[in-house]
N, C-alpha and C positions, 0 to 999 in steps of 0.2 A: 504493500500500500504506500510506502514510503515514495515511488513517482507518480503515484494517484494523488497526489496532495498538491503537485507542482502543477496538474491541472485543473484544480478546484477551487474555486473562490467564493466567501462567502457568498450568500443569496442563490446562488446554485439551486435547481429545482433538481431534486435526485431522488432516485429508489434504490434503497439500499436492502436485499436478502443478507439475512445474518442467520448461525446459528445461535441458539438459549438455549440456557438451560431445562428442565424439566425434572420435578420432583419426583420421586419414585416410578419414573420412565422406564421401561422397557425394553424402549424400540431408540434410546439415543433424543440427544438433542433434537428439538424442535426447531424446523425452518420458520421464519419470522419475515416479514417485508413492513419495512415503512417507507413514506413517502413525506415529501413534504421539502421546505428549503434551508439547507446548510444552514446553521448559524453558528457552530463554533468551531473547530479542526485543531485539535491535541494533539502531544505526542501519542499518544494510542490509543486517540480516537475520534469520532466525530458526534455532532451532536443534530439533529433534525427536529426542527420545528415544524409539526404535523397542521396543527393548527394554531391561529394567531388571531384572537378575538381583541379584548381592551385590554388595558394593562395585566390583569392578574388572570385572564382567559386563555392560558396557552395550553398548549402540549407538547412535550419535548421529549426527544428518546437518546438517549447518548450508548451509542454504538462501540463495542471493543473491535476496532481493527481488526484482531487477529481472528474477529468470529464472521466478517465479513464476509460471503459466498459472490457475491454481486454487486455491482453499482454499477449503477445507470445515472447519467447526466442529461435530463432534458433540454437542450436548447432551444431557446425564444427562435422564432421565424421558422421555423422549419415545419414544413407540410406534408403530410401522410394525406394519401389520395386512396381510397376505398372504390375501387370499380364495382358497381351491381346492376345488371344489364333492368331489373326491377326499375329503378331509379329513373329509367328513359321511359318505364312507363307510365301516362297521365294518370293510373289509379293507383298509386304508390311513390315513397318519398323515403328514400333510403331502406327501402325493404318496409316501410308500414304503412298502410293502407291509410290513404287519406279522404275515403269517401266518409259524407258525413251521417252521422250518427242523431238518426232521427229522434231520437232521446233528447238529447243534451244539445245537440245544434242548435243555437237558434239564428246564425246566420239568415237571410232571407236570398 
């Protein structure tokens, strides 16, 4: 991990798999994933803020390095494109049906 840090900057949006512990396991450590944006990078370890409400609103998970399996680095601008031949047709909109729902419609 030590040149994973020389391309990491705080605010970094990332998903980090990690393993953890688990108490009277069985089957071994348990795979774990959090998400959310960098805010602190230790000597071994990182720290991810999941979520960020008002001041005393947060959630934070501080990650040991050495139990790291993955990271992933989200970068801004970059576009994933989903082809669904669905999608060119006029009664669907990313694979769900957009006809309306005589229920609850009340478009006119």
């Amino acid at each position: 991990m030590r040149g994973l840090r020389d391309n990491l900057q705080l605010g970094d949006v990332i998903q980090i798999d990690f393993l953890d512990h688990v108490q009277d396991s069985t089957d071994g450590p348990l795979e774990c994933s959090v998400y959310g944006s960098l805010t602190d990078i230790g000597d071994n370890y990182f720290t991810v803020t999941s979520w960020q409400g008002c001041d005393d609103n947060t959630t934070t998970f501080t990650i040991i390095t050495s139990c790291i399996s993955s990271l992933v680095v989200f970068k801004p601008n970059v576009i994933i494109k989903i082809d669904s031949p669905e999608a060119d047709d006029e009664t669907h909109c990313g694979g769900q049906s957009i006809t309306p729902n005589p229920v609850t419609d009340t478009s006119e």
